[in-house]
N, C-alpha and C positions, 0 to 999 in steps of 0.2 A: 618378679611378679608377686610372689610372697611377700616382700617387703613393705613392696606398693599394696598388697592385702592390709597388713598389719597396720600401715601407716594410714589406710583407708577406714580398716575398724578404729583404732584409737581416736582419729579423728570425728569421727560417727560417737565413738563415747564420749566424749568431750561436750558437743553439740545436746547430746541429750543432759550431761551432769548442768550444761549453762541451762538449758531449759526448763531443768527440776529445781533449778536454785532462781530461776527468774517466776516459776510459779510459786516458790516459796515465800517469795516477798508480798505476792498477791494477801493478803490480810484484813482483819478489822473490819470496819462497817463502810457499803456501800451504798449510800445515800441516792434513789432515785425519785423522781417527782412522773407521778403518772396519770393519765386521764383512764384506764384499764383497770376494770374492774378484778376482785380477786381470783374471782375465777380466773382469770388469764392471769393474773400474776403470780397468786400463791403456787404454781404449776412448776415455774420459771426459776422461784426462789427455793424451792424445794432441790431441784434440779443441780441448780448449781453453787447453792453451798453445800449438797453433797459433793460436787465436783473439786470445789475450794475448800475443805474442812480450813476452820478458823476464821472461814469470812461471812458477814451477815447480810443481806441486802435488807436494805430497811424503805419500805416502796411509803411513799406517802402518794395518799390519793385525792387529785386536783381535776377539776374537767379543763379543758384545755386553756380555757381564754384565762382560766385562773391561774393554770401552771404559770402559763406565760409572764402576764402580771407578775407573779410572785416573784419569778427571777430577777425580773425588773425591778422590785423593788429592794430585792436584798443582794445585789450586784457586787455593791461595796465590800460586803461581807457573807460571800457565797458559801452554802453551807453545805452544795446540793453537788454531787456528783454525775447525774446523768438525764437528760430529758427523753419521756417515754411515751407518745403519742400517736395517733393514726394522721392527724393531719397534718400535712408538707409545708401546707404555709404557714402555719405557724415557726415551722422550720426554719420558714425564712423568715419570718420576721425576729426569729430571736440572732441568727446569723447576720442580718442588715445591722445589727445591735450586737455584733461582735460578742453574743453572750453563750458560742459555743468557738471550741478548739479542734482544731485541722487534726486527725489522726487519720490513717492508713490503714483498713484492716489486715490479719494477714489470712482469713477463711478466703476457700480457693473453691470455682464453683457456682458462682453467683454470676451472671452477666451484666450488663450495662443497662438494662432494659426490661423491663416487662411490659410489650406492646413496642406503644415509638414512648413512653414516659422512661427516664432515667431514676434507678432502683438507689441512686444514691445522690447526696447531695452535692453542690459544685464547692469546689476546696476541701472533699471531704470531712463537711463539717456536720454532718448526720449520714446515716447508713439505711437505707431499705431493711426490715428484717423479715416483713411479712407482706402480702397483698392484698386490696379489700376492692370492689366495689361497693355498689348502692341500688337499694330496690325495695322491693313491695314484698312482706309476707304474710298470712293470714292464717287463721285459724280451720281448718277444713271441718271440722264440726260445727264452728259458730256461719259457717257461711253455708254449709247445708242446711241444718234448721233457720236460717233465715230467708233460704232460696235464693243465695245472690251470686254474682257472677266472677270467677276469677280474673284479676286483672292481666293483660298483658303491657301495658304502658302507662306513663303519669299520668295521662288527662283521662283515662279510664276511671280514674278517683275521681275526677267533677262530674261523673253520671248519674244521674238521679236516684239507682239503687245504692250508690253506695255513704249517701247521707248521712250522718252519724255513726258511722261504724269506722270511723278510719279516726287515729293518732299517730302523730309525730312529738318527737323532743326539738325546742326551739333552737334557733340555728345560735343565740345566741348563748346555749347555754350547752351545747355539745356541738364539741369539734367536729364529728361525722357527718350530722344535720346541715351543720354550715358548706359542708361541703358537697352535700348534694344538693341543694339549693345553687351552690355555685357550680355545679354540672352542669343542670336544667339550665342556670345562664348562658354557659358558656357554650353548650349543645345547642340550644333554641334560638340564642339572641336575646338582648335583652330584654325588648317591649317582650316579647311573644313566650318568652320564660318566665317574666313575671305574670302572666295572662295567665299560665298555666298554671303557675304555685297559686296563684290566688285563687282561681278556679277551684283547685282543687282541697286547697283549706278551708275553703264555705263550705264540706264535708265532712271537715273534721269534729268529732265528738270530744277532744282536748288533745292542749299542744300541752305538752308535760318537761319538766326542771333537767332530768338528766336522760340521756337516751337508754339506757337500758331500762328505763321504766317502760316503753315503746314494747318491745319482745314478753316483757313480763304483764304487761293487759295484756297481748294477743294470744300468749300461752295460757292464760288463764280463762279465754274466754269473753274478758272485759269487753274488747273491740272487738272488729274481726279480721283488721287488716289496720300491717301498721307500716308505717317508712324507715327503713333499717339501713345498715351495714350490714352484709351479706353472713358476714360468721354470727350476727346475735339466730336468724335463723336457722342456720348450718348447727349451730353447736345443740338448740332444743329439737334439731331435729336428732342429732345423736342420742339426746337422753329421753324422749318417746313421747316427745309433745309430738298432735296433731297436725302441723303447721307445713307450708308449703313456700315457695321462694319463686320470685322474678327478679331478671335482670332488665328494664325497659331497655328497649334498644339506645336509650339518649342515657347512658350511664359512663363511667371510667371507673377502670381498676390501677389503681397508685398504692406505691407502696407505703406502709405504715413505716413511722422511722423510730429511731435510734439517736441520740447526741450529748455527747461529750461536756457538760457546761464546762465556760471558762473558768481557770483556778478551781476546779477541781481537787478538795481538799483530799480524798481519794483517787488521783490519776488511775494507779495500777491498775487498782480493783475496777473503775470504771470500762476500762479498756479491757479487762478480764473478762465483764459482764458481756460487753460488746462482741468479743470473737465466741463467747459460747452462744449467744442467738444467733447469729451467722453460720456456726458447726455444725453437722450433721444431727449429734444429737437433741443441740436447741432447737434447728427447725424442726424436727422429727416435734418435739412437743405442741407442736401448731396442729397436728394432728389430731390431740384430745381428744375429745366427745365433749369436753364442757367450753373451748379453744374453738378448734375449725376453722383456722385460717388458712389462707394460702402461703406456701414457703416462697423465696425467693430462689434457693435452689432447686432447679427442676430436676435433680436425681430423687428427690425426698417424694417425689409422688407416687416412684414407684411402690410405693410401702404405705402410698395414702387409699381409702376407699374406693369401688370400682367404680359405683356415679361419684368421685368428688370433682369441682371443676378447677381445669388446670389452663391457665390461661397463656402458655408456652405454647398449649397444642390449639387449644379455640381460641383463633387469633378476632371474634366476632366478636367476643366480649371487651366493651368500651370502645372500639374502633370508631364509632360515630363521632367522637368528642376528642380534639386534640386539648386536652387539659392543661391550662397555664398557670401554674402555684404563681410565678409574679403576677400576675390578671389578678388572680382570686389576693395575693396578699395585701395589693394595694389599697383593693375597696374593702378589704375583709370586715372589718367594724361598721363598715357604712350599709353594708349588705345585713349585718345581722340587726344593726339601730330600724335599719328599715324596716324590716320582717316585725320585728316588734311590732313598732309606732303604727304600722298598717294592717298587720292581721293578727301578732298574739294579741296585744291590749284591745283589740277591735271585731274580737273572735265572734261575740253574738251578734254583732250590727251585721256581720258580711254574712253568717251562717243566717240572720233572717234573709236577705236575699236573696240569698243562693236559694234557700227553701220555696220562695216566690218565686222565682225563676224557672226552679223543676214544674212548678204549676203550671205555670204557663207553658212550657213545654209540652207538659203530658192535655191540656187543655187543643193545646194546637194539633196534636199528633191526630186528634178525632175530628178537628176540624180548623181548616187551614182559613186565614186571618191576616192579612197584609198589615193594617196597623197593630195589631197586637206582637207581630214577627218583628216589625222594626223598629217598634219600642224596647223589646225585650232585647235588640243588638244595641241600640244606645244605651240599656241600664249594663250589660255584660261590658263595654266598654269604659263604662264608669265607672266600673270595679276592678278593671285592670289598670288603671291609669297612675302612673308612677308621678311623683311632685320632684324628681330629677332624673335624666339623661343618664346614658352609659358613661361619656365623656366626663361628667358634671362627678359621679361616683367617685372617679380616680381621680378627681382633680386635687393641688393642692388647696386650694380656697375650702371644700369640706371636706374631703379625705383626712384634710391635715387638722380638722378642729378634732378628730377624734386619735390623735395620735399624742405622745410626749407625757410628760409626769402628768400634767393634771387634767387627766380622763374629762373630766363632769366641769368643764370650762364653759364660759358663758354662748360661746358661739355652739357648741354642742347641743348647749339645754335650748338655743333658738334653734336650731334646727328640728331638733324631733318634737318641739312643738307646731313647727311650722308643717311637718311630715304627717304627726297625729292629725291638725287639724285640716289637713289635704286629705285624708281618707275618709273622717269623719262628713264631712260635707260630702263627698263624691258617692259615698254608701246611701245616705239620704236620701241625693239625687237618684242615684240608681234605685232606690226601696220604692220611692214616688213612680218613677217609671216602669218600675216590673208590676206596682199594684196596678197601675193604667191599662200595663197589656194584661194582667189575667181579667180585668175587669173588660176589655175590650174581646178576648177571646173564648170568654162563654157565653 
């Protein structure tokens, strides 16, 4: 039995001398591409090249659809070691594109799941590191002195108090926006979730370039209520902004990932970086006060805040919505060309109607009006009206004009002329008909 000791330590030292000399090699610069601002990065990098002494990660910063592109375009001669992002479908779309490598991690602890959504990707080709939903937060000083009402759900923002006081970042220009917008699809249906986005963008006081502009007007003041990913208000609410957080019930919480790009001029260190957000101590950093994300191991909560939310044990949060990253990746371009061509470029035509609309509303609420009531649902309907189908979205025939090297192809620039000049007519119509019924219900 001593022998079997001895032969059991020596083996056990062995095991660690291979370990120290396979961390050894870990070195150099590790190149990652990320849509995460510094505040969440500089955290991560501090973290773990002290962990690495001699390795540097060098984060270059891209919002998502640019990340993506970029790898695309320097494929040939990849320079990038690691993709770093909250959104999945993007995931997959750089995976359908073979432009990440299958790795295994070996952190222990993490399950298959958060909710019924899977915390990792299929062939392990990106890793879950953190969890996010989507939702509403607000400024609780700016919405007292304005007198206005807390929301609890999305179509709470198309109510007539909350008319200019609300911003988002375009779905086409952050990843996270895009993906709640493809919530509301996938939760509502498609006619009856774009009824709703649009509804509730004739609200908006401005759609802004990158999403953390969104948290930074509502902490400031600017707005009062903005459309977020749940850690931009989680984390100000750490540092002593004002601010408050909803989760609507028509949301999901999906994990933010992790991925390997192919050829990988840093393998090692890529792979390095990946088991240290995975370990104890990485996730433990999600805890921050500037960070506040969710871990994907739920031992790390017990060392998290007493209200923070932990979606292991409130299995209510995102349950409404079975979230489909292939749904969302197929249309993903065609979903955010839309949102453009019909409500960012078309933001004061819809916000003057939506402004008529509330009129008529608050006109009718004193005195009720049958042709002013059914005017005012055929102008609402003219403003939700979509110029293609759910089917039509994912089809190859447009799907695929926005797909492949050359982005900005001719059948593209027909379509979103044909999309701009579908909304611009149907807001018209609707502006003629909403002036009809306030005109009819005073």
């Amino acid at each position: 039995m001593a022998f079997a000791g001895k032969v059991s330590a020596l083996a056990l030292s062995l095991l660690l001398l291979a370990g120290a000399a396979a961390e050894a090699q870990v070195s150099g610069k590790v190149s990652v591409v990320t849509s995460f601002s510094k505040d969440v990065t500089d955290p991560f990098k501090k973290a773990f090249e002290a962990a690495h002494p001699g390795t540097t990660l060098d984060v270059q910063n891209r919002n998502t659809n640019a990340g993506v592109k970029f790898l695309q375009e320097t494929q040939a001669n990849n320079q990038v070691d690691l993709f770093w992002a909250s959104a999945p479908d993007a995931f997959e779309v750089l995976r359908g594109r073979k432009l990440l490598q299958s790795y295994k991690p070996k952190a222990s602890g993490i399950p298959e799941k958060i909710g019924s959504y899977p915390i990792n990707g299929p062939d392990n080709n990106y890793f879950g590191f953190a969890a996010s939903g989507y939702g509403i937060m607000w400024n609780e000083r700016y919405v007292a002195a304005n007198k206005l009402p807390a929301p609890k759900e999305w179509d709470d923002l198309a109510k007539a108090p909350y008319f200019d006081h609300v911003s988002m970042a375009a779905p086409s220009r952050s990843g996270t926006t895009h993906l709640t917008i493809e919530t509301i699809l996938q939760g509502e249906g498609w006619d009856k979730g774009w009824g709703v986005i649009k509804a509730m963008s004739g609200n908006f006081r401005q759609i802004t370039e990158r999403s953390f502009g969104v948290p930074d007007a509502v902490n400031s003041g600017q707005v009062g209520y903005g459309i977020v990913i749940d850690f931009f208000a989680f984390s100000s609410q750490a540092t002593g902004f004002p601010v408050k957080f909803v989760y609507p019930s028509v949301t999901t919480i999906v994990p933010a990932n992790i991925g390997i790009v192919a050829n990988a001029p840093n393998k090692a260190g890529a792979e390095a970086f990946v088991e240290f957000l995975l370990s104890p101590a990485g996730q433990e950093v999600l805890l921050l006060p500037a960070i506040r994300r969710l871990p994907v191991n739920p031992a790390v909560y017990a060392k998290a805040p007493a209200d923070y939310p932990n979606p292991f044990k409130d299995t209510s949060l995102g349950a409404k919505v079975k979230f489909s990253a292939e749904t969302s990746e197929k249309r993903s371009e065609v979903v955010d060309v839309l949102y453009d061509q019909t409500v960012t470029f078309q933001l004061e035509a819809l916000k003057d109607v939506t402004k008529t609309l509330h009129a008529v509303d608050a006109a009718l609420a004193k005195k009720a009006n049958a042709k002013a009531a059914d005017l005012a649902k055929e102008a609402r309907a003219l403003v939700a009206a979509m110029p293609i189908t759910e089917a039509q979205a994912s089809s190859p025939e447009i799907a695929g004009a926005f797909t492949g090297a050359k982005q900005k192809g001719a059948r593209q620039a027909e379509l979103e002329q044909q999309w701009a000049a579908f909304a611009k007519d149907r807001y018209a119509q609707a502006k003629a008909k909403a002036a009809e019924a306030l005109k009819a219900a005073q």
